[in-house]
C-alpha positions as CSV (number, residue, x, y, z in Angstrom):
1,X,-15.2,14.0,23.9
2,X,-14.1,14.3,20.1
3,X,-10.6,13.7,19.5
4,X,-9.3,17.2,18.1
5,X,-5.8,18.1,16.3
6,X,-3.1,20.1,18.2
7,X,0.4,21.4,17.0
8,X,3.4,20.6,19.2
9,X,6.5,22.7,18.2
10,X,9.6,20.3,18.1
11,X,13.5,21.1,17.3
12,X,14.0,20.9,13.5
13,X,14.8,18.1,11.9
14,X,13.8,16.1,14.8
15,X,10.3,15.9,13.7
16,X,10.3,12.0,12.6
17,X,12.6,10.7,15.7
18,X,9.8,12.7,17.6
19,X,7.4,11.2,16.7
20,X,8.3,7.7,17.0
21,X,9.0,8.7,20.2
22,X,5.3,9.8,21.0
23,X,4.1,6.5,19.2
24,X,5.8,4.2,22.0
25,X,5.7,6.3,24.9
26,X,1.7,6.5,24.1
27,X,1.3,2.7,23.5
28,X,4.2,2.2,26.9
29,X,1.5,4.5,29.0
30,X,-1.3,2.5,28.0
31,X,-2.9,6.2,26.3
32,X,-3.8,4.6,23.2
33,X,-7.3,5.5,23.3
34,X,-6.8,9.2,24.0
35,X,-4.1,9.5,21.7
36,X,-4.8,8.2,18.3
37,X,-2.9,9.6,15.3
38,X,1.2,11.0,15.2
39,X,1.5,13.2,12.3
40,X,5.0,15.0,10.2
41,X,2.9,16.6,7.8
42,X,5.6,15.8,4.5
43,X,5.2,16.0,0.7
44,X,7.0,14.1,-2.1
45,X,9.1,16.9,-4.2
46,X,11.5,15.6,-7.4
47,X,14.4,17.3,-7.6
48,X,16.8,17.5,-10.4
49,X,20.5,16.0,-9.3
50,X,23.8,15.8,-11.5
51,X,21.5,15.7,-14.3
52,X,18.4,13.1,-13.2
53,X,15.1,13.5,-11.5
54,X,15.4,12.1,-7.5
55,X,12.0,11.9,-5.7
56,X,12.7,12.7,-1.7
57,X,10.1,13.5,1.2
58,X,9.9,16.7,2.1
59,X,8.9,18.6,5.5
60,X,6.7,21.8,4.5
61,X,5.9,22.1,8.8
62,X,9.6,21.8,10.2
63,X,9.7,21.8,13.7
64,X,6.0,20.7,14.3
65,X,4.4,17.1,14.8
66,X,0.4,17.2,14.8
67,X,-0.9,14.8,17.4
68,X,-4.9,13.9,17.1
69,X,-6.0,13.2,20.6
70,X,-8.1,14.0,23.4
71,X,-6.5,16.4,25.5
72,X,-6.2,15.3,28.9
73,X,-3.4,16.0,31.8
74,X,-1.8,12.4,31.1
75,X,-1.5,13.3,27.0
76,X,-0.5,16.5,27.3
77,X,2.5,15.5,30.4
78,X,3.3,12.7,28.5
79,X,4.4,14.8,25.1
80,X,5.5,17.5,26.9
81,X,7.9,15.1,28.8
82,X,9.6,14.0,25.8
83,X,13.1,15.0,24.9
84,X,13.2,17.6,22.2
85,X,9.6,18.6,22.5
86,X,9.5,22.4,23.2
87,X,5.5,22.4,23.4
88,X,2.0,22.8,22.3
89,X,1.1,25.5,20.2
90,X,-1.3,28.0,21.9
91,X,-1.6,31.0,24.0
92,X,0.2,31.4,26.8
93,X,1.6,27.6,26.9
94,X,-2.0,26.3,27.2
95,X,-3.1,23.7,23.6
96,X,-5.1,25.2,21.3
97,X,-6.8,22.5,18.8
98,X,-6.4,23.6,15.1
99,X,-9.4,24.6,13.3
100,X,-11.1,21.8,10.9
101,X,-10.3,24.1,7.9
102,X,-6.4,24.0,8.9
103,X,-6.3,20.3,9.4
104,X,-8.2,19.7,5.9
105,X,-6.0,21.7,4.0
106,X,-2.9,20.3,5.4
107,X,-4.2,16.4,4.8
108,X,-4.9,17.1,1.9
109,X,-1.5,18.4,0.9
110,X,-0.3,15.1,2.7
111,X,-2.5,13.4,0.4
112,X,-1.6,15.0,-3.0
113,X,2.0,15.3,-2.3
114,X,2.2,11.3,-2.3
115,X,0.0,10.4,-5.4
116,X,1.7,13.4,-7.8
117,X,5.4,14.6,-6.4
118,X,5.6,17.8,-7.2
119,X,8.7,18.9,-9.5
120,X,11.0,21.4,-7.0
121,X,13.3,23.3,-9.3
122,X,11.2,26.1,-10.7
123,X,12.7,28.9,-13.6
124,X,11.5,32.0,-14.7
125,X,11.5,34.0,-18.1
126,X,14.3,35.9,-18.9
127,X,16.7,33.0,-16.8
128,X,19.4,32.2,-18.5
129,X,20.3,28.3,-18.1
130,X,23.1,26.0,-19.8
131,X,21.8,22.4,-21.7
132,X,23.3,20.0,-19.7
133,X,21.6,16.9,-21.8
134,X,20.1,15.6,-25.1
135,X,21.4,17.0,-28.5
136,X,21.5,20.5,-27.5
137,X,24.0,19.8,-24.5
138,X,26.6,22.3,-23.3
139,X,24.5,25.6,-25.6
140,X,23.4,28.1,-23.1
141,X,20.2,29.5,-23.4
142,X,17.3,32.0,-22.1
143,X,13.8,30.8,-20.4
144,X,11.1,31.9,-22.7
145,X,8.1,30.4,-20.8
146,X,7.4,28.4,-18.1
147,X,4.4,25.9,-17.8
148,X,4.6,24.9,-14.2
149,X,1.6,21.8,-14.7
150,X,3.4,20.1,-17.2
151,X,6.6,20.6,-15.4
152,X,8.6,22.1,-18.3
């Protein structure tokens, strides 16, 4: 049986502790082979504070932990039992694995947010903002365009 990816809905900001949690009660229960990967699906984001750029991890799933396994009785009591864990995601409290498509696009996102950061703070035209650095500090000004790839 292929190992397939399921959603289990956790309380917020829980979602690392949580899955630590799964990673030793899985290797404790000796489920190793039916449970293989403990996902917080997170991106790097640079935001802007008191004036310089700060790269910290973002969630963009709070409150979920993806869990690659092969769902079995053992697995699914095992995360279920865990303190904080409210459930797999499916209909009518029964798993439902995610479709390939959903799982690709959300690696992937993984993937991109750690080799490029993406820059958080985001303006639009007609926004007025204040210089806060370089020779034109302290003039206020007007957004004229925005050029969201180059991050300016």
């Amino acid at each position: 049986m292929a190992k397939r990816w399921y959603s289990v809905s956790v309380l917020s900001n829980f979602e690392k502790k949580i899955a630590e949690q799964i990673r030793h009660s899985v290797v404790d229960a000796g489920l190793e082979d039916q449970i293989e990967e403990v996902l917080v699906p997170t991106e790097e984001v640079i935001e802007i504070r008191r004036g310089k750029k700060v790269t910290t991890e973002r969630r963009f799933m709070p409150g979920y932990v993806l869990v690659r396994m092969d769902m079995s009785d053992e697995g699914y009591h095992l995360i279920n039992s865990i303190n904080r864990v409210t459930g797999f995601l499916g209909p009518q409290g029964r798993p439902m694995p995610m479709r390939d498509d959903e799982v690709n696009a959300i690696l992937n996102r993984v993937e991109e947010g750690e080799t490029a950061p993406k820059l958080l703070i985001s303006f639009e035209v007609g926004e007025k903002v204040k210089v806060n650095d370089g020779p034109f500090e302290d003039f206020d000004g007007t957004v004229e365009d925005v050029d969201d790839d180059n991050q300016r």
